[in-house]
C-alpha positions in Angstrom: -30.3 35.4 -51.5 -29.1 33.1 -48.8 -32.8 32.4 -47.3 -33.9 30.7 -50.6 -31.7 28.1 -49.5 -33.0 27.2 -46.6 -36.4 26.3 -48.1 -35.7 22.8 -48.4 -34.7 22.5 -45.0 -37.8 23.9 -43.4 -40.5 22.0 -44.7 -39.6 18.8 -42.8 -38.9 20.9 -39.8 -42.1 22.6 -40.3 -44.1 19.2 -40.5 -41.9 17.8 -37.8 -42.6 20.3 -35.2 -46.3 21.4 -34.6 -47.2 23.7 -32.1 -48.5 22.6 -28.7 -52.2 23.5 -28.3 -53.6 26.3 -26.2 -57.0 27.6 -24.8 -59.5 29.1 -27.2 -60.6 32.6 -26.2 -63.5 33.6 -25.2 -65.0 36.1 -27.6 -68.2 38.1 -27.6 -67.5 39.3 -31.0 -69.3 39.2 -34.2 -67.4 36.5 -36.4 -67.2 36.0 -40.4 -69.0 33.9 -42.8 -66.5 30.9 -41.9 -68.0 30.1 -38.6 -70.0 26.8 -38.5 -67.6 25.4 -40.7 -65.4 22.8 -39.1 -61.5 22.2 -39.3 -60.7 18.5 -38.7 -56.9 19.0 -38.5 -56.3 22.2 -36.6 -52.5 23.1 -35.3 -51.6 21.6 -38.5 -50.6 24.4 -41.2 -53.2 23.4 -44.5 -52.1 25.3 -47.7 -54.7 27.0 -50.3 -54.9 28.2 -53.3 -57.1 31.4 -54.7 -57.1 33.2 -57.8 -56.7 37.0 -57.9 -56.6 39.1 -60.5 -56.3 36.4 -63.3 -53.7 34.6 -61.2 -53.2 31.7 -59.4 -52.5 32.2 -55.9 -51.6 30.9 -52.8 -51.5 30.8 -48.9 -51.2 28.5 -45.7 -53.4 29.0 -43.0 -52.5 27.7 -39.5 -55.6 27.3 -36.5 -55.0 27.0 -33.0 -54.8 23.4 -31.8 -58.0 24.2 -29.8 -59.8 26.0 -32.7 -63.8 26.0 -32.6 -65.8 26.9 -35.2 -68.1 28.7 -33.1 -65.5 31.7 -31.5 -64.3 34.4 -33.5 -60.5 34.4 -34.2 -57.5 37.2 -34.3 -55.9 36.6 -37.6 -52.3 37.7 -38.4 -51.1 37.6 -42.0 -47.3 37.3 -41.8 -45.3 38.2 -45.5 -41.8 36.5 -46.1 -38.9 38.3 -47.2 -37.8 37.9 -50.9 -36.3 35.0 -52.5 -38.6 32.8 -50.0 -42.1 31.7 -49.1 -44.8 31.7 -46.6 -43.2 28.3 -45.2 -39.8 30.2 -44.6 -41.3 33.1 -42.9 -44.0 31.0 -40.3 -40.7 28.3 -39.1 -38.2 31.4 -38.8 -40.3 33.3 -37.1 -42.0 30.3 -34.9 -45.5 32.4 -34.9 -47.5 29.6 -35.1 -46.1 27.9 -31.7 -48.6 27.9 -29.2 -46.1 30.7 -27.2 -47.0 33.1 -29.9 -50.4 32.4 -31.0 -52.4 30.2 -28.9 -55.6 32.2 -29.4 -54.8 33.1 -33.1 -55.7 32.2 -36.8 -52.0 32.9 -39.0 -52.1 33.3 -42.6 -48.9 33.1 -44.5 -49.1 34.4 -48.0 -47.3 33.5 -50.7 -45.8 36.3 -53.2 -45.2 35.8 -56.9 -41.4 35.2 -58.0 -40.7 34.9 -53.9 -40.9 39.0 -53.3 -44.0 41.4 -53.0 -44.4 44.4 -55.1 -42.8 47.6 -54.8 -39.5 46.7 -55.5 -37.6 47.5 -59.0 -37.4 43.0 -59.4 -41.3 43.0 -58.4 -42.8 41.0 -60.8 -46.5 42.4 -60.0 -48.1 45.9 -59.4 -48.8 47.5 -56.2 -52.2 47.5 -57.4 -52.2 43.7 -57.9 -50.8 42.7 -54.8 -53.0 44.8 -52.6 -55.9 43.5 -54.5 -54.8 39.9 -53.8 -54.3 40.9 -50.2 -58.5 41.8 -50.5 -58.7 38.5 -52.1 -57.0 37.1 -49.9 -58.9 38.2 -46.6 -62.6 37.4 -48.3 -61.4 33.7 -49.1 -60.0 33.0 -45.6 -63.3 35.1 -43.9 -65.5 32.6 -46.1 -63.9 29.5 -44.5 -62.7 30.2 -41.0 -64.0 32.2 -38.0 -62.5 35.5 -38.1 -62.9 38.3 -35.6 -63.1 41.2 -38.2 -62.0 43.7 -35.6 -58.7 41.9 -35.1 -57.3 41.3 -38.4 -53.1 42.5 -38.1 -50.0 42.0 -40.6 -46.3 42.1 -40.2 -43.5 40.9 -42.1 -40.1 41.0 -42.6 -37.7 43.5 -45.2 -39.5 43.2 -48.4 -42.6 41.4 -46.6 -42.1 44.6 -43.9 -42.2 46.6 -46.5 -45.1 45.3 -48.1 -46.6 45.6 -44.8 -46.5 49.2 -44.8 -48.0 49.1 -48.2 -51.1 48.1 -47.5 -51.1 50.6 -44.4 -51.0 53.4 -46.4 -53.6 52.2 -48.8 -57.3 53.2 -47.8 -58.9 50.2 -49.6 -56.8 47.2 -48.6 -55.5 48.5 -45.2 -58.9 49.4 -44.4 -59.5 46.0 -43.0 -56.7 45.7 -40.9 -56.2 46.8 -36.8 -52.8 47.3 -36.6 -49.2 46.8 -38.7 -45.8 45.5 -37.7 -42.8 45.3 -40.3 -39.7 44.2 -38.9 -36.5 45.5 -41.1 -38.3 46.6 -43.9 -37.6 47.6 -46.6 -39.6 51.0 -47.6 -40.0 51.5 -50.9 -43.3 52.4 -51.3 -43.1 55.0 -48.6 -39.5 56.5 -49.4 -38.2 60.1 -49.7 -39.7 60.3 -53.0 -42.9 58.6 -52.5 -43.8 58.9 -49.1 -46.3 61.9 -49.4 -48.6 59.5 -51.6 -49.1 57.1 -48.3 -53.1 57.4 -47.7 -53.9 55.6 -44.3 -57.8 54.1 -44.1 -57.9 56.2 -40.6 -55.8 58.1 -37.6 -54.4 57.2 -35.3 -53.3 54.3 -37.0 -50.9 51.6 -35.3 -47.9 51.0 -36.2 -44.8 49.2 -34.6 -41.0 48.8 -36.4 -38.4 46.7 -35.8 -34.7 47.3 -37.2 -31.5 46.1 -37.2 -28.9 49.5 -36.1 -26.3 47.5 -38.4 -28.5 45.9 -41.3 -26.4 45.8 -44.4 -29.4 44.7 -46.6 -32.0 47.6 -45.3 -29.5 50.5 -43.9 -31.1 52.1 -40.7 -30.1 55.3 -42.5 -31.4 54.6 -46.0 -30.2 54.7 -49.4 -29.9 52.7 -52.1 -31.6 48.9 -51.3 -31.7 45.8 -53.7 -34.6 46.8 -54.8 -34.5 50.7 -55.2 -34.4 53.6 -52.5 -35.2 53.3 -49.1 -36.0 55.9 -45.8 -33.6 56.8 -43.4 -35.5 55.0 -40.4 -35.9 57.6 -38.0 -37.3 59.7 -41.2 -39.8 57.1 -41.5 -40.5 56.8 -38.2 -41.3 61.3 -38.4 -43.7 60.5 -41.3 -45.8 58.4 -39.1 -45.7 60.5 -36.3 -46.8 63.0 -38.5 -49.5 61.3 -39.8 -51.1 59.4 -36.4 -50.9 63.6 -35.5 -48.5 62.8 -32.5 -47.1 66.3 -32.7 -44.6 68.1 -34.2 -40.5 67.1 -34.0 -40.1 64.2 -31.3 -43.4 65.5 -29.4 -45.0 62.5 -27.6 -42.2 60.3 -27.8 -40.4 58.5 -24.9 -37.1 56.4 -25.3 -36.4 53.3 -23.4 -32.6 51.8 -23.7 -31.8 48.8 -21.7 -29.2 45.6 -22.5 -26.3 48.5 -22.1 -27.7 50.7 -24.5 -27.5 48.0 -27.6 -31.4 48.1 -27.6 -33.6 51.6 -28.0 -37.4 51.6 -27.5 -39.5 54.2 -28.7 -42.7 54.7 -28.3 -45.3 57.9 -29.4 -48.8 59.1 -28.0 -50.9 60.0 -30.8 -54.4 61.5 -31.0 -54.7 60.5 -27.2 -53.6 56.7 -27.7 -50.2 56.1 -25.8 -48.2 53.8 -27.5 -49.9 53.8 -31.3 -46.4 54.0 -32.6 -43.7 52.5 -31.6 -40.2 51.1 -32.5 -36.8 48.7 -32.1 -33.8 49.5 -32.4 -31.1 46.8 -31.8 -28.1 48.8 -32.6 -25.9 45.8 -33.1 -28.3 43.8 -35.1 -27.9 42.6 -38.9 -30.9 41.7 -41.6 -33.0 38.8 -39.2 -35.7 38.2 -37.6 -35.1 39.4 -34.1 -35.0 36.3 -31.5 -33.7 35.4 -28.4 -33.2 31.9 -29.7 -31.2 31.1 -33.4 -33.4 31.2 -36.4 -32.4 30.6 -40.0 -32.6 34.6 -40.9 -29.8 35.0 -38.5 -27.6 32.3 -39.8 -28.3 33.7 -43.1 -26.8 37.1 -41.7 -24.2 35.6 -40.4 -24.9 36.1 -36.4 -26.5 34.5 -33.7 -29.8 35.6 -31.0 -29.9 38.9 -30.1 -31.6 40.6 -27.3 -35.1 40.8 -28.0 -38.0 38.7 -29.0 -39.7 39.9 -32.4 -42.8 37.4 -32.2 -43.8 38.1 -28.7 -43.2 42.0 -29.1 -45.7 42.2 -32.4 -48.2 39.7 -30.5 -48.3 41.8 -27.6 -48.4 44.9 -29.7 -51.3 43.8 -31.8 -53.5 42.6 -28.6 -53.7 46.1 -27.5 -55.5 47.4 -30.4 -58.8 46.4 -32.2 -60.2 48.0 -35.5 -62.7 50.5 -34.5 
Protein backbone atom coordinates (compact mmCIF):
# COMPACT_ATOMS: atom_id res chain seq x y z
CA UNK A 1 0.00 0.00 0.00
CA UNK A 2 0.94 3.51 -0.55
CA UNK A 3 1.58 4.33 3.33
CA UNK A 4 4.52 1.82 3.37
CA UNK A 5 6.20 4.37 1.41
CA UNK A 6 6.17 6.99 3.41
CA UNK A 7 8.13 5.20 6.22
CA UNK A 8 11.34 6.44 5.20
CA UNK A 9 10.14 9.87 5.21
CA UNK A 10 8.80 9.98 8.70
CA UNK A 11 11.49 8.96 10.86
CA UNK A 12 13.53 12.14 10.29
CA UNK A 13 10.44 14.06 10.64
CA UNK A 14 9.53 12.20 13.69
CA UNK A 15 13.12 12.97 15.31
CA UNK A 16 13.04 16.42 13.83
CA UNK A 17 9.85 17.53 15.44
CA UNK A 18 9.31 16.80 19.16
CA UNK A 19 6.39 17.85 20.93
CA UNK A 20 6.35 20.97 23.05
CA UNK A 21 6.03 20.18 26.73
CA UNK A 22 2.93 20.61 28.87
CA UNK A 23 1.79 20.51 32.61
CA UNK A 24 1.69 17.19 34.34
CA UNK A 25 -1.74 16.43 35.89
CA UNK A 26 -2.53 16.22 39.10
CA UNK A 27 -3.68 12.69 39.97
CA UNK A 28 -4.99 11.24 43.14
CA UNK A 29 -4.88 7.88 41.58
CA UNK A 30 -3.33 4.69 42.38
CA UNK A 31 -0.36 4.24 39.81
CA UNK A 32 1.47 0.88 38.43
CA UNK A 33 4.60 -0.85 39.41
CA UNK A 34 6.61 1.76 37.11
CA UNK A 35 6.38 4.72 39.34
CA UNK A 36 9.70 5.65 41.10
CA UNK A 37 11.38 4.78 38.11
CA UNK A 38 12.84 7.72 36.32
CA UNK A 39 12.83 8.72 32.50
CA UNK A 40 15.77 10.87 31.62
CA UNK A 41 14.62 11.74 28.08
CA UNK A 42 10.95 12.34 28.22
CA UNK A 43 8.99 14.01 25.04
CA UNK A 44 11.39 12.00 23.15
CA UNK A 45 9.59 8.74 21.62
CA UNK A 46 12.21 5.58 23.15
CA UNK A 47 11.46 2.26 21.29
CA UNK A 48 11.28 -1.32 23.20
CA UNK A 49 11.29 -4.58 22.56
CA UNK A 50 9.27 -7.61 24.52
CA UNK A 51 8.78 -11.05 23.73
CA UNK A 52 5.29 -12.54 23.60
CA UNK A 53 4.30 -15.67 22.88
CA UNK A 54 7.71 -16.99 21.61
CA UNK A 55 8.15 -13.83 19.63
CA UNK A 56 10.04 -10.98 19.51
CA UNK A 57 8.18 -7.86 19.82
CA UNK A 58 8.10 -4.45 19.72
CA UNK A 59 6.76 -0.87 20.78
CA UNK A 60 7.59 2.97 21.20
CA UNK A 61 6.56 4.62 24.11
CA UNK A 62 6.33 8.43 24.12
CA UNK A 63 6.07 10.54 27.93
CA UNK A 64 4.98 13.96 28.34
CA UNK A 65 7.82 16.44 28.28
CA UNK A 66 6.94 17.13 31.93
CA UNK A 67 6.62 13.46 32.97
CA UNK A 68 7.18 12.61 36.85
CA UNK A 69 7.70 9.52 38.05
CA UNK A 70 5.66 10.05 40.96
CA UNK A 71 1.89 10.95 39.13
CA UNK A 72 -0.09 8.35 37.57
CA UNK A 73 -0.44 8.67 33.70
CA UNK A 74 -3.45 8.15 30.95
CA UNK A 75 -2.01 5.83 28.46
CA UNK A 76 -3.27 5.56 24.83
CA UNK A 77 -2.05 2.64 22.72
CA UNK A 78 -2.50 3.79 19.13
CA UNK A 79 -2.22 0.63 16.18
CA UNK A 80 -1.11 1.60 12.59
CA UNK A 81 -2.76 0.57 9.58
CA UNK A 82 -1.33 -2.25 7.44
CA UNK A 83 1.76 -2.18 5.43
CA UNK A 84 3.17 0.40 8.16
CA UNK A 85 4.44 0.75 11.70
CA UNK A 86 4.02 2.41 15.05
CA UNK A 87 6.34 5.30 13.69
CA UNK A 88 3.81 5.97 10.73
CA UNK A 89 0.77 5.95 12.83
CA UNK A 90 2.16 8.39 15.92
CA UNK A 91 3.71 11.31 13.02
CA UNK A 92 0.32 11.00 10.88
CA UNK A 93 -1.73 11.26 13.45
CA UNK A 94 0.51 13.96 15.48
CA UNK A 95 -0.84 12.30 19.01
CA UNK A 96 2.19 12.78 20.65
CA UNK A 97 2.27 16.81 20.21
CA UNK A 98 1.76 18.46 23.34
CA UNK A 99 -2.02 19.65 21.67
CA UNK A 100 -3.07 16.08 21.87
CA UNK A 101 -1.46 14.62 24.77
CA UNK A 102 0.18 16.88 27.16
CA UNK A 103 -0.95 14.89 30.16
CA UNK A 104 -0.58 11.40 28.50
CA UNK A 105 1.77 8.31 28.18
CA UNK A 106 1.28 6.90 24.15
CA UNK A 107 2.24 3.58 23.18
CA UNK A 108 2.57 2.73 19.61
CA UNK A 109 2.71 -0.94 18.92
CA UNK A 110 4.22 -2.54 16.36
CA UNK A 111 2.36 -5.48 14.38
CA UNK A 112 4.04 -8.49 12.76
CA UNK A 113 4.38 -8.32 8.81
CA UNK A 114 3.11 -4.41 9.18
CA UNK A 115 -0.83 -5.55 9.83
CA UNK A 116 -2.68 -6.96 13.03
CA UNK A 117 -4.55 -10.15 13.01
CA UNK A 118 -7.87 -10.73 11.78
CA UNK A 119 -7.36 -10.25 8.32
CA UNK A 120 -7.14 -13.21 5.57
CA UNK A 121 -2.89 -11.73 5.05
CA UNK A 122 -2.60 -11.71 9.04
CA UNK A 123 0.36 -13.41 9.67
CA UNK A 124 -0.65 -14.12 13.52
CA UNK A 125 -3.75 -15.42 15.40
CA UNK A 126 -6.33 -13.31 17.10
CA UNK A 127 -5.33 -15.24 20.01
CA UNK A 128 -1.57 -14.16 19.69
CA UNK A 129 -2.09 -10.70 19.13
CA UNK A 130 -4.46 -10.13 22.00
CA UNK A 131 -2.04 -11.88 24.15
CA UNK A 132 0.79 -9.60 23.08
CA UNK A 133 -1.52 -6.68 23.71
CA UNK A 134 -1.57 -8.35 27.66
CA UNK A 135 2.06 -8.51 27.24
CA UNK A 136 2.26 -5.60 26.06
CA UNK A 137 0.42 -3.53 28.87
CA UNK A 138 2.35 -5.54 31.95
CA UNK A 139 5.84 -4.53 30.28
CA UNK A 140 4.93 -0.78 29.95
CA UNK A 141 2.95 -0.95 33.71
CA UNK A 142 6.43 -2.37 35.07
CA UNK A 143 8.37 0.62 33.76
CA UNK A 144 6.22 3.77 33.65
CA UNK A 145 3.59 5.32 35.83
CA UNK A 146 0.31 4.27 34.63
CA UNK A 147 -3.08 5.24 35.81
CA UNK A 148 -4.70 1.73 35.50
CA UNK A 149 -8.22 3.31 35.31
CA UNK A 150 -7.28 5.25 32.22
CA UNK A 151 -5.69 2.92 29.88
CA UNK A 152 -7.68 3.66 26.05
CA UNK A 153 -6.82 2.37 22.29
CA UNK A 154 -7.60 3.60 18.93
CA UNK A 155 -6.35 3.03 15.65
CA UNK A 156 -6.78 3.31 12.17
CA UNK A 157 -8.43 0.56 9.33
CA UNK A 158 -6.77 -2.50 10.12
CA UNK A 159 -5.27 -0.96 13.51
CA UNK A 160 -9.27 0.27 13.94
CA UNK A 161 -10.15 -2.86 13.42
CA UNK A 162 -7.87 -4.49 15.74
CA UNK A 163 -9.08 -1.98 18.12
CA UNK A 164 -12.43 -3.35 18.19
CA UNK A 165 -10.86 -6.72 18.64
CA UNK A 166 -9.62 -6.38 21.76
CA UNK A 167 -13.10 -4.71 22.81
CA UNK A 168 -14.93 -7.54 22.28
CA UNK A 169 -12.48 -9.81 24.04
CA UNK A 170 -13.19 -10.20 27.99
CA UNK A 171 -9.51 -10.95 28.77
CA UNK A 172 -7.49 -8.40 26.87
CA UNK A 173 -10.11 -5.61 26.67
CA UNK A 174 -10.72 -6.00 30.26
CA UNK A 175 -7.95 -3.52 30.98
CA UNK A 176 -8.95 -0.90 28.85
CA UNK A 177 -11.53 2.44 29.57
CA UNK A 178 -12.63 3.20 26.41
CA UNK A 179 -11.96 2.33 22.32
CA UNK A 180 -11.75 4.57 19.30
CA UNK A 181 -11.12 3.04 15.67
CA UNK A 182 -11.12 5.47 13.02
CA UNK A 183 -11.99 3.73 9.39
CA UNK A 184 -11.74 0.40 10.49
CA UNK A 185 -11.75 -2.28 9.04
CA UNK A 186 -14.13 -4.95 10.92
CA UNK A 187 -13.32 -8.20 10.44
CA UNK A 188 -13.49 -9.72 13.52
CA UNK A 189 -16.87 -8.22 14.26
CA UNK A 190 -18.60 -8.75 10.66
CA UNK A 191 -21.92 -10.11 9.54
CA UNK A 192 -20.68 -13.52 10.05
CA UNK A 193 -18.83 -13.06 13.15
CA UNK A 194 -20.14 -10.37 15.06
CA UNK A 195 -22.35 -12.51 17.52
CA UNK A 196 -19.03 -13.95 18.92
CA UNK A 197 -17.96 -10.29 20.17
CA UNK A 198 -17.74 -10.79 24.18
CA UNK A 199 -17.28 -7.21 25.87
CA UNK A 200 -15.33 -7.36 29.51
CA UNK A 201 -18.44 -5.09 30.71
CA UNK A 202 -21.69 -2.69 29.70
CA UNK A 203 -21.88 0.03 28.90
CA UNK A 204 -18.80 -0.02 27.19
CA UNK A 205 -17.42 3.09 25.21
CA UNK A 206 -16.93 3.21 22.07
CA UNK A 207 -16.46 6.07 19.49
CA UNK A 208 -16.02 5.57 15.31
CA UNK A 209 -14.80 7.53 12.83
CA UNK A 210 -15.44 6.87 8.89
CA UNK A 211 -14.88 8.09 5.78
CA UNK A 212 -18.80 8.35 3.83
CA UNK A 213 -16.51 7.74 0.58
CA UNK A 214 -13.67 5.21 1.76
CA UNK A 215 -12.80 3.06 -1.12
CA UNK A 216 -10.44 0.86 1.04
CA UNK A 217 -13.21 0.23 4.05
CA UNK A 218 -16.73 0.86 2.28
CA UNK A 219 -19.11 2.71 4.76
CA UNK A 220 -21.55 0.12 3.57
CA UNK A 221 -19.40 -3.07 3.68
CA UNK A 222 -18.49 -5.86 1.64
CA UNK A 223 -15.72 -7.34 0.50
CA UNK A 224 -12.23 -5.58 2.07
CA UNK A 225 -8.51 -6.44 1.28
CA UNK A 226 -8.48 -8.52 3.86
CA UNK A 227 -11.95 -10.40 3.89
CA UNK A 228 -15.65 -9.09 4.73
CA UNK A 229 -16.49 -6.19 6.40
CA UNK A 230 -19.89 -4.49 8.29
CA UNK A 231 -22.03 -2.08 6.67
CA UNK A 232 -21.18 0.82 9.28
CA UNK A 233 -24.36 1.81 10.44
CA UNK A 234 -24.84 -2.22 11.05
CA UNK A 235 -21.97 -1.98 13.21
CA UNK A 236 -22.75 0.87 14.78
CA UNK A 237 -26.70 -1.34 15.73
CA UNK A 238 -24.54 -4.14 17.16
CA UNK A 239 -23.04 -1.78 19.68
CA UNK A 240 -25.98 -0.16 20.50
CA UNK A 241 -27.34 -3.36 21.14
CA UNK A 242 -24.81 -4.44 23.20
CA UNK A 243 -24.08 -1.09 25.55
CA UNK A 244 -28.28 -1.86 25.89
CA UNK A 245 -29.06 1.61 24.40
CA UNK A 246 -32.45 0.40 23.20
CA UNK A 247 -33.93 -1.09 20.48
CA UNK A 248 -33.73 0.54 16.61
CA UNK A 249 -32.15 4.09 16.80
CA UNK A 250 -33.51 4.55 20.58
CA UNK A 251 -31.12 6.90 22.44
CA UNK A 252 -29.57 8.29 19.54
CA UNK A 253 -29.20 12.01 18.53
CA UNK A 254 -27.65 13.25 15.12
CA UNK A 255 -25.71 16.36 14.76
CA UNK A 256 -24.84 17.51 11.01
CA UNK A 257 -22.89 20.69 10.58
CA UNK A 258 -20.16 21.92 7.67
CA UNK A 259 -23.47 21.80 5.17
CA UNK A 260 -24.36 18.46 5.98
CA UNK A 261 -20.81 16.80 4.72
CA UNK A 262 -20.26 15.86 8.49
CA UNK A 263 -22.95 13.60 10.76
CA UNK A 264 -22.48 13.13 14.53
CA UNK A 265 -24.04 10.50 16.34
CA UNK A 266 -24.14 9.96 19.50
CA UNK A 267 -26.19 7.14 21.96
CA UNK A 268 -27.27 7.09 25.72
CA UNK A 269 -26.70 3.67 26.99
CA UNK A 270 -27.40 2.13 30.39
CA UNK A 271 -27.86 5.81 31.68
CA UNK A 272 -24.41 7.14 30.24
CA UNK A 273 -25.07 9.83 27.51
CA UNK A 274 -22.65 9.73 24.98
CA UNK A 275 -21.03 5.93 25.55
CA UNK A 276 -21.34 5.57 21.80
CA UNK A 277 -20.75 7.72 19.44
CA UNK A 278 -19.70 8.25 15.74
CA UNK A 279 -18.18 10.40 12.50
CA UNK A 280 -19.37 10.48 9.59
CA UNK A 281 -17.54 12.70 6.91
CA UNK A 282 -19.60 11.90 4.00
CA UNK A 283 -16.95 13.17 1.56
CA UNK A 284 -14.06 11.69 3.14
CA UNK A 285 -11.58 8.84 1.67
CA UNK A 286 -9.30 6.09 3.70
CA UNK A 287 -7.18 8.85 6.22
CA UNK A 288 -6.72 9.93 9.25
CA UNK A 289 -9.26 12.70 9.75
CA UNK A 290 -7.39 16.25 10.19
CA UNK A 291 -7.89 19.63 9.75
CA UNK A 292 -4.33 19.99 8.65
CA UNK A 293 -2.57 17.55 5.65
CA UNK A 294 -1.22 14.33 6.89
CA UNK A 295 0.52 11.60 4.91
CA UNK A 296 -2.75 9.15 5.08
CA UNK A 297 -4.53 11.77 3.11
CA UNK A 298 -1.92 12.19 0.51
CA UNK A 299 -1.88 8.57 0.34
CA UNK A 300 -5.73 8.85 -0.50
CA UNK A 301 -5.25 11.21 -2.77
CA UNK A 302 -7.07 14.34 -0.96
CA UNK A 303 -6.37 17.00 1.23
CA UNK A 304 -7.76 18.13 5.27
CA UNK A 305 -11.09 17.64 5.76
CA UNK A 306 -13.44 19.07 8.38
CA UNK A 307 -12.80 17.51 11.49
CA UNK A 308 -10.00 16.85 13.83
CA UNK A 309 -9.55 12.92 14.66
CA UNK A 310 -6.82 13.37 17.51
CA UNK A 311 -8.61 15.93 19.43
CA UNK A 312 -12.16 14.19 19.07
CA UNK A 313 -10.65 10.63 20.50
CA UNK A 314 -8.72 12.69 23.25
CA UNK A 315 -11.68 14.38 24.27
CA UNK A 316 -13.74 11.25 24.02
CA UNK A 317 -11.48 9.16 26.11
CA UNK A 318 -11.18 11.98 29.06
CA UNK A 319 -14.74 11.46 29.74
CA UNK A 320 -14.61 8.01 30.80
CA UNK A 321 -12.43 6.05 33.39
CA UNK A 322 -12.49 2.16 33.84
CA UNK A 323 -14.65 1.45 36.73
Amino acid sequence: MLLASFVTILVGAALSTPASAAPAPASAATGTAGCGKIHPFPDITQYRGLTSSGRDRSYSIHLPANYSDTTPYATVLGFHGSSSVGLFFEVDTKLSEERFSGNKIMVYPNGVGGAWAGANYSEVSVDEDLQFVTDLLADVRANYCVDDSRIYATGMSIGGGFVNTIACSSTAGSAFAAFAPASGSFYTDSDQTHSSCAPARTPLPVLEIHGGSDASVHYNGGAGEGGSEPDIATWLGWWAQRNGCGDGDGGKKVEDSFGGDVHHMTWTCGGVEGVLQHWKVDDMGHCWASTEINFSQIAAGEGPTHIQASQIIMEFFDQFTKP
